[in-house]
N, C-alpha and C positions, 0 to 999 in steps of 0.2 A: 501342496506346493502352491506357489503365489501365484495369481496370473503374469505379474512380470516376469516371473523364474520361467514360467511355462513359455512365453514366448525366447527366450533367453535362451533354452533348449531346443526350442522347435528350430530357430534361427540355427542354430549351432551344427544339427544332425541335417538338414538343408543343405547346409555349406558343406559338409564333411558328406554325406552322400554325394555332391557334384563333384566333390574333387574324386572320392572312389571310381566313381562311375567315366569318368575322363583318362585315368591310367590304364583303360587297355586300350584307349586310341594312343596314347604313347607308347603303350608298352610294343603295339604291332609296330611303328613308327620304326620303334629303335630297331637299328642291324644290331646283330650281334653274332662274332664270328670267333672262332677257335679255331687258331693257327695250329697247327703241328709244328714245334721249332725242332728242326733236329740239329741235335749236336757237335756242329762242325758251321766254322766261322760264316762261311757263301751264304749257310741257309739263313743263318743268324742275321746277316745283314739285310738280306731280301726278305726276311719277317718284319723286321723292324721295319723297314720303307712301307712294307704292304700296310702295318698295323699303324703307323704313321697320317697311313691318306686316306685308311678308311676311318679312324677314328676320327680324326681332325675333319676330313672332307667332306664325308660319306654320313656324320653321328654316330657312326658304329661304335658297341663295348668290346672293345677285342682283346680276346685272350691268348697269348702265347702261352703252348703246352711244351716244355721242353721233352727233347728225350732220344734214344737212339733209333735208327732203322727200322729194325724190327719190333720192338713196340709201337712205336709212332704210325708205321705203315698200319701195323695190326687194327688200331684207334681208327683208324683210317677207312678202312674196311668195316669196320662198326660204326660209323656213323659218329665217333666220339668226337673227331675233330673234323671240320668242315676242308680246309684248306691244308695244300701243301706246298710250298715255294719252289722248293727245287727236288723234280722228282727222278733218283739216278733208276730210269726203267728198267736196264737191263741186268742191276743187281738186285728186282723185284716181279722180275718179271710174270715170272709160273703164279704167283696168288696177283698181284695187278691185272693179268689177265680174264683168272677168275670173276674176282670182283669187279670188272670192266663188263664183262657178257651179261653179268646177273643185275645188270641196272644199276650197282652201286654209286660208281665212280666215273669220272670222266676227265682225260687229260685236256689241259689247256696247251694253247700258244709253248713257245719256244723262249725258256726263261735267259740261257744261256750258249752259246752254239760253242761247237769245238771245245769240250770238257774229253779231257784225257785221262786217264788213270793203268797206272802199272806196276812193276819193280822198277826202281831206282839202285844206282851206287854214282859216287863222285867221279865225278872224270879225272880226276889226279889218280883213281884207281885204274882205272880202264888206261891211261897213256902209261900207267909203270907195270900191266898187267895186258898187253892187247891184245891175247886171247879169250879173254873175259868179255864177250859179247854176248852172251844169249843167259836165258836162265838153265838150259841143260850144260852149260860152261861153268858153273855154279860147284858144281860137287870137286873141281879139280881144287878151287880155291876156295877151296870151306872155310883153310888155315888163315885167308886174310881177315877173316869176321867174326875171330873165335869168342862163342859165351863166356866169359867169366866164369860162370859158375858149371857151365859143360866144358869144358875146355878141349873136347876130343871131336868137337863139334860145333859148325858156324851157327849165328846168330841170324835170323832171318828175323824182322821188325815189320811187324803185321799188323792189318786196322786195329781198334779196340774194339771189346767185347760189345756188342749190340750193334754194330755197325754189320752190313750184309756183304761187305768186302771181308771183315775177318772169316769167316766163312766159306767163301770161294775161295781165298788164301790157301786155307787148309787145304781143300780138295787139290788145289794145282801143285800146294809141296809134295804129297803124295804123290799127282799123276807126273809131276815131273823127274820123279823117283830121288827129290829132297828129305824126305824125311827120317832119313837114317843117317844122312849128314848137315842137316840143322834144326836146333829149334826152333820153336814156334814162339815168340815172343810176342807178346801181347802189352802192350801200355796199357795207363789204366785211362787215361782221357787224349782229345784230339792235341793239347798243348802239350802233355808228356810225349805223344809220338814225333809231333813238330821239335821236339828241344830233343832228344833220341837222334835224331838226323842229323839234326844243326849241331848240338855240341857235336859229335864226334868228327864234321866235317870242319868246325872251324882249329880242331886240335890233332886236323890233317891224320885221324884215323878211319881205315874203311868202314862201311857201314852197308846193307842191302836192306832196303825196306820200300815198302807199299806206298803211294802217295798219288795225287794227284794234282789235278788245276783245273780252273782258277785257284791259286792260292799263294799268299806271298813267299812261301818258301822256296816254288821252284822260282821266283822270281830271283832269290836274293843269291841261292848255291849254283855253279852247274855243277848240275846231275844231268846221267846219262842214265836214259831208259832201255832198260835189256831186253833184248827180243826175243819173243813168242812166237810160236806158229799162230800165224793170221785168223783173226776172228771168221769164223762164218756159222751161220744161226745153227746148220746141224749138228757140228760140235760142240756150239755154247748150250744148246738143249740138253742134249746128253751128255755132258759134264754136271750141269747143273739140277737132275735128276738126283745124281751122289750130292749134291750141295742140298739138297732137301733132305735127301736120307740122313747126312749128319743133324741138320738142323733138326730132326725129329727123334733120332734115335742114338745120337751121338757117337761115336770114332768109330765104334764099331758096325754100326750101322751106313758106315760112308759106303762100303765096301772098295771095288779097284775100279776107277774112274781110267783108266788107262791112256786117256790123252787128256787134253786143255787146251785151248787157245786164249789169245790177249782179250783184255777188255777191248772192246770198240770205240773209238772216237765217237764221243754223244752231244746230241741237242737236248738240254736238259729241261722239259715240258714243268707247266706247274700242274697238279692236282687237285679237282674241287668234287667234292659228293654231288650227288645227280642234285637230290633233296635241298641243297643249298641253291646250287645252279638253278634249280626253276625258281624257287624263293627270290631270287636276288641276281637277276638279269643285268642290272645296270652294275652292280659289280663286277659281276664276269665279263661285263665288254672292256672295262679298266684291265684287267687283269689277262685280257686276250691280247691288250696293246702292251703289256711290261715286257721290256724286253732289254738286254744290254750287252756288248758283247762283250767276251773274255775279258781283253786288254782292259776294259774300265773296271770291270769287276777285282781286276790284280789290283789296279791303279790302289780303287774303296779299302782292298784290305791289306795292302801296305800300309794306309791310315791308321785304319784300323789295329795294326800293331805296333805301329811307332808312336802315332800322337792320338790315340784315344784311350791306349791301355788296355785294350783288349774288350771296349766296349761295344758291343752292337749297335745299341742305340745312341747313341754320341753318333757314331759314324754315318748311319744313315739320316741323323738330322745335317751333319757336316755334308753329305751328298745332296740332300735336297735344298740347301742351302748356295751351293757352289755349283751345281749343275742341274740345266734346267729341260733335261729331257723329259722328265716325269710329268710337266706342264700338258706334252702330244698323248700319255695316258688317258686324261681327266676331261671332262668338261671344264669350261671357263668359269662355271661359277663354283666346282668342285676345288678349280685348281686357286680359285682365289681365298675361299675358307683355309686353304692348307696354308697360303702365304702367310694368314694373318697368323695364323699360330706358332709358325715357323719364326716369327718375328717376338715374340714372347720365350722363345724357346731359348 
């Protein structure tokens, strides 16, 4: 080899050893965070804003995982995904606990306050039916909600599969001794359960099903929420013993739950692995200040399904665009990286 080649080389493996040797001061540099998105609009939104400010703000690579409850939780509990936006606790509670003692996991800050979730039916039902108040009032008026395809038997519209509300669902038609006069219906996604509701209320047919809020639908129908005997922890414990036995061993493993009470009005916490949280302190103080309440969260995804199409992330850059609470999360030099990108966007 020539002496020019040789220095030509040596020059060459110089440069390219500095660069190798520089990418692990980058590579510690870079955040990189693994959202758990679960599947249903709130979370969606509050993924995207979170992955929004830390990407843009923070350099973070972030990844949204989509998925339902009970994988995502699962993920969660392994270490798979770091973060979780909106955590519904008390339909998680018996393994969040778990993995809460064992070091895993730890909740944050208060994402959303006053989140509701129950049975539903239309109030056009309830004033032409007014003894239809409660869910054990249900079995006299089985005949307003008849399946199609059971026709001796009402239609009960329950979370979808992987959701930790279909689940409890189940157990509470049994303890509320439903299950001989309705079935169990199950959508297959959260926009089939949403159009499930909606169509039958806008073609002024009854309808009983599962829902909650924040979410644009109770915004846009009234619906009336049928009453439960009252939450309190020693009933929701053992009720949801039977909701672990089916989740493990299915129907017949539920065994006789014999009573139930309502969900609880929730402040709905975010989720972050311990191991991230010590890694990445100046995140979790962002993420200790998110907070928004209800009525905005309705406002975000009424947008979100009239003028975004049902896009998450459209939405949440239309939020950080047009409202500027997200600024008292950040630092000022945090919050001005976001703007510049916002402005590109």
């Amino acid at each position: 080899m020539k002496p020019k080649t040789l220095i030509i080389v040596a020059l060459a493996l110089i440069l390219g050893l500095s660069a190798f040797v520089s990418l692990p001061g980058r590579a510690e540099a870079a955040c990189k965070v693994r959202i758990g998105d679960l599947n249903w609009d709130s979370a969606n939104f509050h993924g995207q804003v979170a992955a929004f400010i830390l990407e843009h703000g923070y350099g973070c690579r972030v990844r949204l995982i989509y998925g339902g409850t009970l994988p995502t939780m699962a993920a969660h509990y392994e270490g798979k995904n770091d973060l979780i936006m909106e955590l519904w606790y008390d339909s998680t509670k018996d393994q969040y606990d778990i993995a809460e003692k064992k070091g895993k996991v730890r909740k944050l800050s208060v994402n959303t306050p006053d989140s509701i979730q129950g049975w539903f039916i239309p109030r056009f039902v309830q004033k032409a039916n007014p003894g239809l108040k409660t869910v054990y009032d249900l079995a006299k008026y089985k005949h307003l909600f008849k399946d199609p395809e059971e026709p001796s038997k009402g239609r009960f519209v329950n979370c979808i599969p992987g959701w930790a509300c279909e689940v409890i669902n189940t157990v509470k038609l049994r303890a509320y001794g439903l299950e001989k006069h309705f079935t169990n219906f199950r959508p297959g996604s959260g926009g089939a359960l949403a159009a499930a509701i909606k169509g039958a209320y806008l073609k002024k047919k009854p309808v009983v099903a599962y829902y909650w809020a924040p979410t644009p639908l109770l915004g846009q129908l009234d619906l009336v929420q049928l009453e439960e005997p009252a939450w309190n922890e020693a009933d929701w414990d053992a009720m949801m013993k039977h909701v672990n036995a089916l989740k493990k061993g299915g129907q017949e493993a539920m065994g006789n739950p014999g009573k139930a009470v309502a969900y609880r009005t929730m402040e709905l916490p975010k989720t972050v692995t311990t191991k991230f949280a010590a890694k990445h302190p100046e995140i979790v103080a962002f993420l200790e200040k998110y907070s928004l309440p209800s009525k905005v969260v309705s406002e975000v995804l009424s947008y979100l399904e009239k003028d975004a199409g049902g896009d998450a992330k459209v939405t949440a850059i239309h939020f950080l665009k047009t409202n500027k609470v997200w600024k008292k999360w950040v630092p000022a030099d945090v919050a001005r990286k976001v703007e510049a990108a916002l402005k590109s966007s």
